[in-house]
N, C-alpha and C positions, 0 to 999 in steps of 0.2 A: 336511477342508478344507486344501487345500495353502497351506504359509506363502507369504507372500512375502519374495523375495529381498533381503539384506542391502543397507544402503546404506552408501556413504562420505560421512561430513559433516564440514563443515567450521563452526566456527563463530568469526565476530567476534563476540567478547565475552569476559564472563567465565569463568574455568578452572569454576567452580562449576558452572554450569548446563552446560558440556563432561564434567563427571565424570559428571552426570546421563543424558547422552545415550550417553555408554560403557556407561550401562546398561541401555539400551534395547535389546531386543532384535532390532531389527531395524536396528539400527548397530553396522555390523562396526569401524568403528575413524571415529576424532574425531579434529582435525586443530584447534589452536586459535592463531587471529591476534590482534594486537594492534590491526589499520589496514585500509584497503580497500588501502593497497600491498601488506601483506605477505599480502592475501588474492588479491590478483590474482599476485603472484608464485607462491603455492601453487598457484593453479588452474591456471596454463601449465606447472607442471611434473606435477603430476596434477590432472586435476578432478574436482572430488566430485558425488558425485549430487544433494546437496541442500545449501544454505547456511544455517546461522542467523544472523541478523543483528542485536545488542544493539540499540537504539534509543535506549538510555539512556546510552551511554559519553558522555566527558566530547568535547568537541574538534567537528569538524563534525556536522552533522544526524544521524539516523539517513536521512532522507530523501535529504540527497547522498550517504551510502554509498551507501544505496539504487542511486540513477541510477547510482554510475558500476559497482558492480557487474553491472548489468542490462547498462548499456554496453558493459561488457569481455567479461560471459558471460551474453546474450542468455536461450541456452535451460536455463542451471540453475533452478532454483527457488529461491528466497527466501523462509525464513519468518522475517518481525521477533518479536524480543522484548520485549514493551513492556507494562509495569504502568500504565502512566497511564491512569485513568479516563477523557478526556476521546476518547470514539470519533471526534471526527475526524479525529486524527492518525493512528488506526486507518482509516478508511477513506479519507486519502488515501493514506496508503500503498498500499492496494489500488490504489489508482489507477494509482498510481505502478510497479504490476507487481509487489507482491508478493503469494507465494502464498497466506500465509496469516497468523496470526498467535498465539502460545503467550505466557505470561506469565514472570518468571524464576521463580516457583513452580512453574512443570508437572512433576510427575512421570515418569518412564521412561517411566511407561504413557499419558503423558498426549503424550509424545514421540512414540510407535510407533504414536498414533492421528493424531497430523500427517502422520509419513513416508506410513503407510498410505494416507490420502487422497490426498495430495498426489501419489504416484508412480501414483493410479491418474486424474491427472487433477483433481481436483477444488481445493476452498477450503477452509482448515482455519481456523477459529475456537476456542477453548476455547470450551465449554457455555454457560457465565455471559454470555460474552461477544456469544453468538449469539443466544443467548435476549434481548438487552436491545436489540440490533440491530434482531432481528425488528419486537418492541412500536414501537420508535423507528420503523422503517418506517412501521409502520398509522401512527402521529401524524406522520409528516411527509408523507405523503401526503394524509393531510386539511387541514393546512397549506397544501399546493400548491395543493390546490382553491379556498383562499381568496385565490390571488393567481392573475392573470391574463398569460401572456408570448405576446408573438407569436412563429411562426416563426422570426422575423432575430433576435428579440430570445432567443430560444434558443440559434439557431445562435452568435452573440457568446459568449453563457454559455460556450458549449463549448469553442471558439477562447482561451476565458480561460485556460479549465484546463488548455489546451493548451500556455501560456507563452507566447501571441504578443502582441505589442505589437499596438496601436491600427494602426499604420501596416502590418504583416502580414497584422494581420483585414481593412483595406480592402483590399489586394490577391486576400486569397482570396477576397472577397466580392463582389467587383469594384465598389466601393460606394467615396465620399470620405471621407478620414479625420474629416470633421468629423463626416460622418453616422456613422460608428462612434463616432464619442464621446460624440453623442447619445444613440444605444442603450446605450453603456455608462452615461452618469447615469441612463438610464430603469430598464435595472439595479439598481443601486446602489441609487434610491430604492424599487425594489417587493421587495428584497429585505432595505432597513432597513441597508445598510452604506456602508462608507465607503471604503474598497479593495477592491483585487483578492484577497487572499488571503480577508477576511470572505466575498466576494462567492464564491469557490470553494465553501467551507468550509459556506457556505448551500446552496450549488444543491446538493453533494453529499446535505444533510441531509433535503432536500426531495426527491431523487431527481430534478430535474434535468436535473446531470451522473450520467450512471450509471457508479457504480465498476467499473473494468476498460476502459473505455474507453479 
């Protein structure tokens, strides 16, 4: 079985988990930033095949690195790094357009099975993490069954996730802002929250909003 071809990556975060990646076999050389500036500077003067992205460093989100990397370079890949338990920060990241996601624990081998998927197209989760995803599916899908949304009141959901204000949803919707703000308390109360982020954070868990969307 022919290998496949070496990548260049780049990763925001820390030196530790880049020394890891140097030793992954199917990374010919690691490139390591401090910020999404000195990341965007490295990519206009060469761009790497695939990015890794800490989630955990101190300073903005990993979520606004996220955007503005995605921003500046559209069609690299992003995979975050992120130990936190709490999967919906994991999948709004997905949402949010990144490829995949590894932990600061992953091993070389654990690396060379991210690049692998990811350069052939696909989503790359560690095991544990996929495995607990899945289960969480079947249970949030029986959940959904137990609450009832119309069409409009879907389409809003979406429009949330989307980042649009009240006053944006009425224009896409061609609907009054008051009547979108109806729909967003009808929202709110069938899905037990009380903002807009709980109210993402839900519909994603319920499938929803579907991640990658």
């Amino acid at each position: 079985m022919p290998q496949s071809p070496k990548v260049r990556v780049l990763v925001l975060g820390r030196q530790t988990f880049a020394d890891k990646a140097g030793d992954a076999k199917l990374v010919s050389e690691v490139v390591v930033v401090g910020s999404a500036e000195q990341a965007s500077a490295s990519i206009d003067l060469e761009p790497p095949d695939l990015i890794f992205l800490d989630f955990e460093m101190p300073g903005a989100s990993g979520h606004q690195r996220l955007e503005r990397l995605k921003k500046h370079s559209p069609k690299i890949p992003v995979i975050g790094i992120l130990d936190d338990e709490d999967l919906s920060a994991l999948s709004m990241g997905l949402a949010e357009g990144a490829s995949g996601f590894v932990t600061h624990e992953a091993t070389p081998q654990d690396i060379d099975d991210a690049v692998r998927v990811i350069k052939a197209g696909g989503t790359y989760l560690d095991p544990v993490r996929a495995d607990i995803m899945m289960k969480r599916a079947a249970e949030h899908e029986k959940s959904r069954n137990d609450v009832s949304f119309s069409q409009r009141e879907e389409q809003v959901i979406q429009l949330l996730s989307q980042g649009l204000s009240a006053r944006q949803i009425a224009s896409r919707l061609q609907l009054s802002e008051r009547t979108v703000n109806a729909h967003v308390a009808n929202v709110y109360r069938k899905l037990g929250v009380t903002n807009r982020v709980e109210a993402v954070r839900n519909a994603i868990r319920m499938g929803i909003v579907s991640v990658g969307e």
